[in-house]
C-alpha positions as CSV (number, residue, x, y, z in Angstrom):
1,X,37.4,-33.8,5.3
2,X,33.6,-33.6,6.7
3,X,31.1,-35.3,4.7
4,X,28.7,-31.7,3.0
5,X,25.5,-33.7,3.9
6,X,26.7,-33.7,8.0
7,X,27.5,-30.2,7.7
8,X,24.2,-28.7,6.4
9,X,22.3,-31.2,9.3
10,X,24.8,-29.3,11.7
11,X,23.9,-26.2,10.5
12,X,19.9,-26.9,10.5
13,X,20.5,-28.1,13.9
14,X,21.5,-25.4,15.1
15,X,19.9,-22.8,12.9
16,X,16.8,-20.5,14.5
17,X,15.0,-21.6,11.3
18,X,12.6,-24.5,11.5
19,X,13.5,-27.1,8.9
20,X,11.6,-29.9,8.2
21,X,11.0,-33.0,5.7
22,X,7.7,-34.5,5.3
23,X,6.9,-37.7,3.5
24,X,3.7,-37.9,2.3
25,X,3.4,-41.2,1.2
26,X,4.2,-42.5,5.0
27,X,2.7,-39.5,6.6
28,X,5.4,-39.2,8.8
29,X,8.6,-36.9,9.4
30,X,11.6,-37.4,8.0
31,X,13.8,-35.0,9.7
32,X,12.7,-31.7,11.9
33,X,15.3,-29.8,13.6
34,X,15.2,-28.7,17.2
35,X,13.9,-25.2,16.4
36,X,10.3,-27.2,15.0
37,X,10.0,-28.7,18.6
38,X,10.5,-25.4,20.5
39,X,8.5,-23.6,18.3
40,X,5.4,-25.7,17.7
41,X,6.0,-27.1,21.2
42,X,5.0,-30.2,19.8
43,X,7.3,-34.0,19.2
44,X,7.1,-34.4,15.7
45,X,4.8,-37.2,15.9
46,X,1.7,-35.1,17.1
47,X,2.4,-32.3,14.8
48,X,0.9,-33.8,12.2
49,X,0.4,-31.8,9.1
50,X,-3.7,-31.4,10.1
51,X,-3.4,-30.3,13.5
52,X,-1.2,-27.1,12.0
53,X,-3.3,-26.6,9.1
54,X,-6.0,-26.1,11.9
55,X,-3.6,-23.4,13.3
56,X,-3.1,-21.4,10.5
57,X,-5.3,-18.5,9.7
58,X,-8.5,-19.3,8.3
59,X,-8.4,-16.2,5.4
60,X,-4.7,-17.5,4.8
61,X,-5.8,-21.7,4.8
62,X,-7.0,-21.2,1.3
63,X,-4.2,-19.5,-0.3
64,X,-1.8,-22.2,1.0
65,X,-4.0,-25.0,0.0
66,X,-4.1,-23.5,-3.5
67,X,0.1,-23.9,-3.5
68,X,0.3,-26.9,-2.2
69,X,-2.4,-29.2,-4.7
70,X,-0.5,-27.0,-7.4
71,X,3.0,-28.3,-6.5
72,X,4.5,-30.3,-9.1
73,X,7.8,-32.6,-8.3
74,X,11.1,-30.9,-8.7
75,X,9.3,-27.4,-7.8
76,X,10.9,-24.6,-5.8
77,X,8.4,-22.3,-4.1
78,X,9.7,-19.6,-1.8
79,X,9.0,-16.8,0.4
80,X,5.0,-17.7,0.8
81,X,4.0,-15.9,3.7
82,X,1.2,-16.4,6.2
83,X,-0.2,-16.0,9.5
84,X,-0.5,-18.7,12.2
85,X,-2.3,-18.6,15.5
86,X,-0.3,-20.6,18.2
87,X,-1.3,-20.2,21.9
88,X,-3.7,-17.7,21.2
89,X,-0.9,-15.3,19.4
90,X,-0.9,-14.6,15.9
91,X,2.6,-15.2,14.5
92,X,3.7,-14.3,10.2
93,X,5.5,-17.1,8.9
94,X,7.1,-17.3,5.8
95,X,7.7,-20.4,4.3
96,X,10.2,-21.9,1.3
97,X,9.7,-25.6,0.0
98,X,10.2,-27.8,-2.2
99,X,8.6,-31.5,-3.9
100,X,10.7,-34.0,-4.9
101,X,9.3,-37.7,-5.8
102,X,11.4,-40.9,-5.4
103,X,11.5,-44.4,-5.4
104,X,12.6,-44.9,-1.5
105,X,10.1,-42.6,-0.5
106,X,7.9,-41.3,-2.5
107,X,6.5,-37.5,-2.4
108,X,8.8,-35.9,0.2
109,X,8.0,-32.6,1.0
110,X,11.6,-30.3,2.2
111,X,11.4,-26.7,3.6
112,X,12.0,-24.4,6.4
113,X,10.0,-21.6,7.9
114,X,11.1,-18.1,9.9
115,X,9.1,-16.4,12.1
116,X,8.4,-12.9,10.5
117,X,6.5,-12.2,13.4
118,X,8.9,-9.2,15.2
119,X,9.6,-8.0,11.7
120,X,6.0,-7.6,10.1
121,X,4.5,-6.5,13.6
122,X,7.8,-3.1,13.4
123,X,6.7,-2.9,9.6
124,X,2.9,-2.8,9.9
125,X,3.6,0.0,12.7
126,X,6.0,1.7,10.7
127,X,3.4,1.6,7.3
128,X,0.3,2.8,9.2
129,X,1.7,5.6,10.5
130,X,3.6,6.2,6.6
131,X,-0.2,6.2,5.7
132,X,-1.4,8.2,8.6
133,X,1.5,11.0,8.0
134,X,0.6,11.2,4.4
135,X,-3.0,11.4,5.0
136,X,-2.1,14.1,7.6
137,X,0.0,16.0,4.7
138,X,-2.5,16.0,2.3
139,X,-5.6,17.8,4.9
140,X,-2.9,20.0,6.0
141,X,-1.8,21.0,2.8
142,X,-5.1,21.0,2.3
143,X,-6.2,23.2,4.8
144,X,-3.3,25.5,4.8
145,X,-3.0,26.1,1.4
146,X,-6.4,27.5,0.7
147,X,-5.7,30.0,3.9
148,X,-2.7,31.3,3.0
149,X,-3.7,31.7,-0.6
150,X,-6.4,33.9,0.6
151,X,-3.7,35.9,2.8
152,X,-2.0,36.0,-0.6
153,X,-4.9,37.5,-2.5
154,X,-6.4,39.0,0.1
155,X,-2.6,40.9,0.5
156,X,-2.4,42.0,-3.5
157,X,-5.8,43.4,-3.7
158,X,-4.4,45.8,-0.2
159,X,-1.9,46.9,-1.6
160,X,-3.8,48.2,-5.0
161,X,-5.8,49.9,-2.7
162,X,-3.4,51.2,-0.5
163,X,-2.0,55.1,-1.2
164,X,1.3,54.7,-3.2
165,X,2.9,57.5,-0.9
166,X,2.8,54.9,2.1
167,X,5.6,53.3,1.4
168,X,5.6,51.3,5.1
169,X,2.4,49.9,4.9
170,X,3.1,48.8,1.2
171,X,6.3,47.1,2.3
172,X,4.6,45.1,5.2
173,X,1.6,44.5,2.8
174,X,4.1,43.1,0.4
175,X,5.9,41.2,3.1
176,X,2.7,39.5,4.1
177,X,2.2,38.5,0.0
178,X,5.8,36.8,0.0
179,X,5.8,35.0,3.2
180,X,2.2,33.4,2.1
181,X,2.8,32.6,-1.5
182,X,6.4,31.1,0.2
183,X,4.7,28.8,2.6
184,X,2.1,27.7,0.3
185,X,5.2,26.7,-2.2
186,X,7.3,25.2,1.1
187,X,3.9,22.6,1.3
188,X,3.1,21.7,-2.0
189,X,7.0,21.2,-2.6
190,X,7.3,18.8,0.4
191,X,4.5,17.1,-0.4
192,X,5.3,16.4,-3.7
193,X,9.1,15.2,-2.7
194,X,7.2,12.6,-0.4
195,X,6.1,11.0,-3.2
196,X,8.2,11.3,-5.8
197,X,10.9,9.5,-3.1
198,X,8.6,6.8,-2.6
199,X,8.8,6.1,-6.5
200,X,12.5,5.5,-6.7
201,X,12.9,2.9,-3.6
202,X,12.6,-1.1,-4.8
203,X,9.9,-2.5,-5.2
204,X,9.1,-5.1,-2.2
205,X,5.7,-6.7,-2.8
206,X,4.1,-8.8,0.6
207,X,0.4,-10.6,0.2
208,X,-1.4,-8.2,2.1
209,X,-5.7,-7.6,3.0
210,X,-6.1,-4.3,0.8
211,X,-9.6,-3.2,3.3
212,X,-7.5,-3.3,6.3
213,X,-4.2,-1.0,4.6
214,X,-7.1,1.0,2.5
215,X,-9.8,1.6,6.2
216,X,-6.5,2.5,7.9
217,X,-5.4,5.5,5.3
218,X,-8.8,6.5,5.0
219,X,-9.7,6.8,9.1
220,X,-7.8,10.6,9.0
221,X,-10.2,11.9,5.9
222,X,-13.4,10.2,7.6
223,X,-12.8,12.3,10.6
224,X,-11.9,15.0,9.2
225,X,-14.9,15.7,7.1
226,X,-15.9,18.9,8.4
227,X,-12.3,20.5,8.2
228,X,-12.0,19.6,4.5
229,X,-15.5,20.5,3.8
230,X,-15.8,17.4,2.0
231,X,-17.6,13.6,2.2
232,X,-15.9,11.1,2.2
233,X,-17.3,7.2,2.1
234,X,-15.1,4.0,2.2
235,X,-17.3,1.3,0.7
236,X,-16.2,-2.4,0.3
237,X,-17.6,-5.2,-1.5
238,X,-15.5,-8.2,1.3
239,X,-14.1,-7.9,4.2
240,X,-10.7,-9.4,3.2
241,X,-9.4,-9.0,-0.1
242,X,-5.8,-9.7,-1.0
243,X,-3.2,-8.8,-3.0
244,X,1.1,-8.9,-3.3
245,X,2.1,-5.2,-3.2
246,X,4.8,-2.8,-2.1
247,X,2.7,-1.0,1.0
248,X,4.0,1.9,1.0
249,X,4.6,2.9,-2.5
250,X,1.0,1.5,-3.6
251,X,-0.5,3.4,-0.7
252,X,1.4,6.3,-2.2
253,X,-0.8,5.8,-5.3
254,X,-4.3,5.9,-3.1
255,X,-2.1,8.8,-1.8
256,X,-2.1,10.9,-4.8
257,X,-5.4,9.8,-6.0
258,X,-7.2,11.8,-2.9
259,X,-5.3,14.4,-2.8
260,X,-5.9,15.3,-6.8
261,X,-9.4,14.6,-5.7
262,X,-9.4,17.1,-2.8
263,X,-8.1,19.9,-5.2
264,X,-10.4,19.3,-7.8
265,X,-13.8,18.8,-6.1
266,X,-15.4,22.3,-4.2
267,X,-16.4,22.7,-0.6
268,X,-19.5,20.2,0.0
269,X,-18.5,17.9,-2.9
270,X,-18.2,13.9,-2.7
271,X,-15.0,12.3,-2.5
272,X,-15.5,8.4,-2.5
273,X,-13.0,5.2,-2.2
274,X,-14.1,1.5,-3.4
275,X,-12.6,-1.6,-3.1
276,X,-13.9,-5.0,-4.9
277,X,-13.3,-7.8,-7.1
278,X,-13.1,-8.1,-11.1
279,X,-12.8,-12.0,-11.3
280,X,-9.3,-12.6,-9.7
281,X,-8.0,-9.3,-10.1
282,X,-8.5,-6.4,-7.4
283,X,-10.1,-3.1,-8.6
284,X,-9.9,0.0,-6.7
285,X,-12.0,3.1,-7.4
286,X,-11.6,6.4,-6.5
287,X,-14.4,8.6,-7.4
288,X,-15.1,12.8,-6.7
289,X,-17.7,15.1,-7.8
290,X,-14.9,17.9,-8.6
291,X,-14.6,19.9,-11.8
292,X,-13.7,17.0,-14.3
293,X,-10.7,16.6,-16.8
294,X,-11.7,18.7,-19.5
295,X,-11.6,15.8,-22.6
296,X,-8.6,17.3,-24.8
297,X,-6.2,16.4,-22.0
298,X,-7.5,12.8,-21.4
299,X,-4.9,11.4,-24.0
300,X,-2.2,12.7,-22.6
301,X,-2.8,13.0,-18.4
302,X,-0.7,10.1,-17.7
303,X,2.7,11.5,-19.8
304,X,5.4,12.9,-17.8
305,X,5.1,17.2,-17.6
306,X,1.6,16.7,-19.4
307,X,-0.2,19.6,-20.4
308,X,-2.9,18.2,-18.1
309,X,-1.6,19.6,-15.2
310,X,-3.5,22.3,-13.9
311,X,-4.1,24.7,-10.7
312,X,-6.4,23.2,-8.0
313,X,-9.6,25.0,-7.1
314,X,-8.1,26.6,-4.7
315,X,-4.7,27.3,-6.6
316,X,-2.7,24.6,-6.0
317,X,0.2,23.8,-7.8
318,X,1.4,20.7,-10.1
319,X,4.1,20.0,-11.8
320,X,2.6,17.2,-13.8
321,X,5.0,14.3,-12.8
322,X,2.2,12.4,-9.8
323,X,0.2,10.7,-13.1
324,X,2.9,9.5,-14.4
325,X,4.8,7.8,-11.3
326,X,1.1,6.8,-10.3
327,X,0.9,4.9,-13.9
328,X,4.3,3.3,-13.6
329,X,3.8,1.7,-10.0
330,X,0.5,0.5,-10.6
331,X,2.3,-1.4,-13.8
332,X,5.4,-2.4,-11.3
333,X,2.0,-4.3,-9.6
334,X,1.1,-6.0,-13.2
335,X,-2.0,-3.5,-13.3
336,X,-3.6,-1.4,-15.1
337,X,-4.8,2.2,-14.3
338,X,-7.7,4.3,-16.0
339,X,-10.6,7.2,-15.6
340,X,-13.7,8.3,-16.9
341,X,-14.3,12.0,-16.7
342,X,-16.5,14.7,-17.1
343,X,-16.6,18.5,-16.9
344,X,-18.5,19.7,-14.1
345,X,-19.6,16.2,-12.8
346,X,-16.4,14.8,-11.7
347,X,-13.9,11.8,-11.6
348,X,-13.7,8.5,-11.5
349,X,-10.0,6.4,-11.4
350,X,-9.9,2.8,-11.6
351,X,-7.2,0.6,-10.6
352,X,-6.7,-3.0,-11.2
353,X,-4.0,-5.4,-9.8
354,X,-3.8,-9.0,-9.9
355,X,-5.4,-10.2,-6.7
356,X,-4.6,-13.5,-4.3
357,X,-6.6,-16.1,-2.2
């Protein structure tokens, strides 16, 4: 019968994954499997653990650094990703490790690494254009919607003045009425599904720099000011802020945010995104000069079917369900989510999260 021990050397052998061991004490390698050589390119003797400090990411040095003077013996940390620039190309690595303190030798350091790198470079594709289509629903919905509800009103008020006799052009008048009330439903309702799907995936949080996901959502709106007849700003307090979320149903929160504050602020209004710091938490403000939540309803706007729900300016629908799912992934971040309003001077909501080096 094979001794266990040889079999999991085997199979780190001749795994993809680099494995390593590390003793501290010695400053010197215990074990590193031949994936560690082809990867770093480097004996194990000149990868010392200061020459690939040096090669990770200076934003990402600090959150590592943090783990490791934290580490206690007997602790388990996994999945701690970060990115690592080797021959001028930025790789993602995530890492899993443990401490573990002994009397042969000392403060030994165990753990392997893969090489997120294909992976995060498909998903950061994929989730900028998630952003960029649902940025692209909302002006279109947008845009449309306020259009075709003017066809719609514009249809009804025709056929009052339209002789009753003329049956035809009161039937085509009619037709015109259906087919834009129809379409305007078709938008808002595949809108809505968008994000209401997004809500009932699991939850997949990855440390990620909130100004780069946030600048990338926001690039459609900037650009299409004069379209939306709004003006939008994107202000930021740091260039690099991070935080562990679920991308694309968080960005599905910033989502809903702009587009309640697109149907409740008038042409030429101010539509405004921050992000900053509250000590080592994350807030995130989106502000508008719309019509305000009228006070009686500010108790209640974040209950499923609240009576809060109204018509946009422009008569959009709502079915009074976006607060809610809004409130309940913010808390699947362990954050908090609130507003201060007023009537005919607009909105401000805030958003917290728990924020990372």
């Amino acid at each position: 019968m094979s001794d266990p021990a040889k079999l999991l050397l085997d199979l780190a052998n001749h795994d993809t994954r680099i494995y390593c061991a590390f003793d501290i004490s010695k400053n010197t390698y215990l074990y590193s499997n031949p994936a560690f050589r082809a990867f770093f390119q480097l004996q194990p003797e000149e990868a010392t653990p200061r020459l690939l400090f040096q090669m990770v990411h200076p934003e990402d040095q600090n959150y590592l650094r943090t783990i490791f003077e934290s580490m206690k013996p007997g602790e388990f940390r996994d999945n701690l990703e970060f990115r690592f620039i080797l021959r001028e190309r930025l790789h993602y690595l995530r890492l899993s490790m443990a401490l573990s303190e002994c009397e042969v030798n000392g403060r030994v350091i165990t753990g392997y690494i893969d090489d997120m790198t294909g992976f995060r470079e498909s998903l950061d594709t994929m989730e900028a254009l998630s952003s960029k289509k649902n940025a692209v629903l909302n002006i279109l919905s947008h845009d449309l919607a306020g259009p075709l509800g003017s066809i719609s009103n514009y249809s009804y008020l025709l056929s009052q003045k339209t002789n009753p006799s003329d049956t035809l052009t009161l039937k085509m008048i009619h037709s015109i009425e259906s087919i834009a009330r129809r379409c305007i439903r078709l938008i808002q309702e595949f809108v809505k599904l968008e994000f209401i799907e997004a809500s009932a995936t699991d939850l997949v949080k990855t440390r990620y720099n909130l100004v780069d996901r946030i600048s990338i959502f926001m690039e459609d709106y900037l650009q299409h000011e004069v379209e939306l007849k709004k003006n939008f700003s994107f202000i930021v307090e740091e260039p690099a802020i991070y935080a562990e979320i679920d991308e694309y149903k968080f960005m599905q929160v910033i989502n809903n945010l702009l587009s309640n504050a697109l149907k409740f602020t008038p042409d030429n209004g101010n539509i405004e995104v921050r992000v900053g710091r509250n000590n080592d938490r994350v807030r995130i403000e989106v502000k508008d000069t719309g019509i305000g939540i009228p006070e009686e309803f500010h108790a209640t706007i974040f209950d499923k079917f609240s009576k809060a729900r109204r018509s946009g300016i422009k008569g959009e629908t709502s079915v009074g369900l976006g607060m809610s799912i809004i409130k309940t992934i913010v808390e699947w971040h362990q954050g908090k989510i609130w507003f201060t309003s007023k009537v005919g001077e607009g909105t401000t909501f805030y958003i917290e999260i728990p924020g990372c080096d």
